[in-house]
N, C-alpha and C positions, 0 to 999 in steps of 0.2 A: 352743121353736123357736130355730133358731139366727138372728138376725136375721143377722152378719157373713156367712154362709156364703151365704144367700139372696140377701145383695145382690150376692156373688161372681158368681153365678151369674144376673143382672140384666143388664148391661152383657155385651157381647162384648169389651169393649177391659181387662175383667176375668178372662177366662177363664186369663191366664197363673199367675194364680194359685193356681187350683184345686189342693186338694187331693189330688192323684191325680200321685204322683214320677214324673215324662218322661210324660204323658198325650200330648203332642202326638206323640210316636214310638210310640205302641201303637196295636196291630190296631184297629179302630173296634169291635169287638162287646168288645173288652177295657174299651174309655173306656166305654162304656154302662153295663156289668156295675160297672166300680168306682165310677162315679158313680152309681148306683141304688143301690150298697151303704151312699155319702157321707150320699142322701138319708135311708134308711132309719137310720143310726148316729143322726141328729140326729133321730129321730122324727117324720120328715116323708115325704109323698110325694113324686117326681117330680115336679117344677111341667113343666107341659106347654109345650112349645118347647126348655124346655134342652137335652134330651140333641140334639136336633136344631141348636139354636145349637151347641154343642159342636162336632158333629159338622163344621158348614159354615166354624167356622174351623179344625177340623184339616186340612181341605180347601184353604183358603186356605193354611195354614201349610206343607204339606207338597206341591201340586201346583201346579202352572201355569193348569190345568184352568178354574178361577172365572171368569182373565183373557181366555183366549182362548176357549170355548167357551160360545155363547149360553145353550142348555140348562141345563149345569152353575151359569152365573152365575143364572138364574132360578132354581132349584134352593137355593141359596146366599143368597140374596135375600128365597127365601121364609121362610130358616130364620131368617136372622138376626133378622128384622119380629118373629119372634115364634110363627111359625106352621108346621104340620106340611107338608113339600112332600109333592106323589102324584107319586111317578116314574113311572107307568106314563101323564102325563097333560102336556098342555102347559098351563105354567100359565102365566101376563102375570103379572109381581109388578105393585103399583099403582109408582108413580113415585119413591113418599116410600122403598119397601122400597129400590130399585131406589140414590137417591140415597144411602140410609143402608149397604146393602150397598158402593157405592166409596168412602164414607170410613172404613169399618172396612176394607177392603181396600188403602187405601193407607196406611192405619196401620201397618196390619201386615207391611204388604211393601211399604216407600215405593219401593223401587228396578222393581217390576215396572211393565207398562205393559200396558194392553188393547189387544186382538186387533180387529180390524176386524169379526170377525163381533158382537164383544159392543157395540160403538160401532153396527153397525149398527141390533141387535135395539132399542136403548136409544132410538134416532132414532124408529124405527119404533114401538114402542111411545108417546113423547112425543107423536108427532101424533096416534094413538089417541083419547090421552085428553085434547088440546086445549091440550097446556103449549106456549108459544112461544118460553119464554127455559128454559135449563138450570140446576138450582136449585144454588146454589152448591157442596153437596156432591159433583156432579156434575164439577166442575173433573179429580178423576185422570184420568178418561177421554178427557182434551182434544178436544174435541167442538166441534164450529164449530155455527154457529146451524142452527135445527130448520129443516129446508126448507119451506117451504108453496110447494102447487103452486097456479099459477092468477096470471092479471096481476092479481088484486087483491092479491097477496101485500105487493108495497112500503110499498100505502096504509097497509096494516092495521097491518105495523110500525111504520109513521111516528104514526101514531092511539096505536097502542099504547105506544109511544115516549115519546109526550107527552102523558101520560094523559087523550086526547080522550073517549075511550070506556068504555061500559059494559067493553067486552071487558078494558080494560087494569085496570078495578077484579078483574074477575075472576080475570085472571092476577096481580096483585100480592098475591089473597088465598090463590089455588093456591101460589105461591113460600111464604109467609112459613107455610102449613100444614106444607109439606116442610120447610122451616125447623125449626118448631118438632117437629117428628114427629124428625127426624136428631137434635138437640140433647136432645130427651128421654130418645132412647135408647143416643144418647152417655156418659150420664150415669155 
């Protein structure tokens, strides 16, 4: 097994590596094809997610799409975490994909900026799943604090603020998951 080649194909902020001459300017069914060929030359299969990681930064590299459309960035989000998108389906990446896909997105294209629909979808997914602060990989999408509806909204900050509460152990333990989930797969 090749270990160098697989750990190429491990990281997205790896991908410019790849073996495969101007990948990121070829048809997508061309990248797929040379890269299943990479895999097999080295006596290995397809690790499941790559050809799909591949795919969502060729996407990032070559469109606008990621940034401004919510779809596409979930899409993008899903790939990168590691896992196969269903396009025929609406999918919520979890938060941690979500933070990990706009630090590889602003890696890669420090100069672009998100669209207001993707800032939206990103809000609206956070209070979903109960996150109150934005975990710091979250910064490209310059994002003002998550809204919480309802006059208890101030307390709750202020509690959670000053880690009076159960609630604030729980988001300091949500942040530092995202945390480490982005930085693993940084790697």
């Amino acid at each position: 097994m090749d270990r160098e080649f697989l750990e190429l194909t491990t990281s997205p902020l790896r991908y410019e590596k790849l073996p495969i001459t101007g990948w990121p300017d070829l048809d997508p069914a061309t990248v797929v094809i040379e890269l299943e060929e990479q895999f097999l030359r080295r006596g290995m299969s397809p690790v499941q997610g790559v050809i799909e990681k591949v795919m969502a930064i060729q996407t990032i590299m070559k469109t606008h799409a990621p940034f401004d459309d919510a779809h596409v960035f979930t899409k993008v989000a899903i790939a990168i975490g590691g896992n196969e998108p269903m396009f025929g389906y609406l999918e919520v990446p979890s938060i941690a994909e979500m933070s990990l896909a706009a630090a590889v997105m602003k890696k890669l294209r420090p100069d672009e900026s998100f669209g207001v629909e993707v800032k939206r979808f990103v809000r609206a997914a956070m209070r979903e799943e109960g996150v109150g602060e934005y975990p710091k990989a979250m910064a490209p999408l310059r994002l003002t604090k998550v809204e919480c509806v309802g006059p208890e909204c101030d307390d709750i900050r202020t509690e959670i603020g000053e880690g009076k509460t159960e609630m604030s152990r729980v988001q300091a333990e949500k942040m530092q998951a995202i945390e480490d989930y982005v930085a693993e797969h940084l790697k």
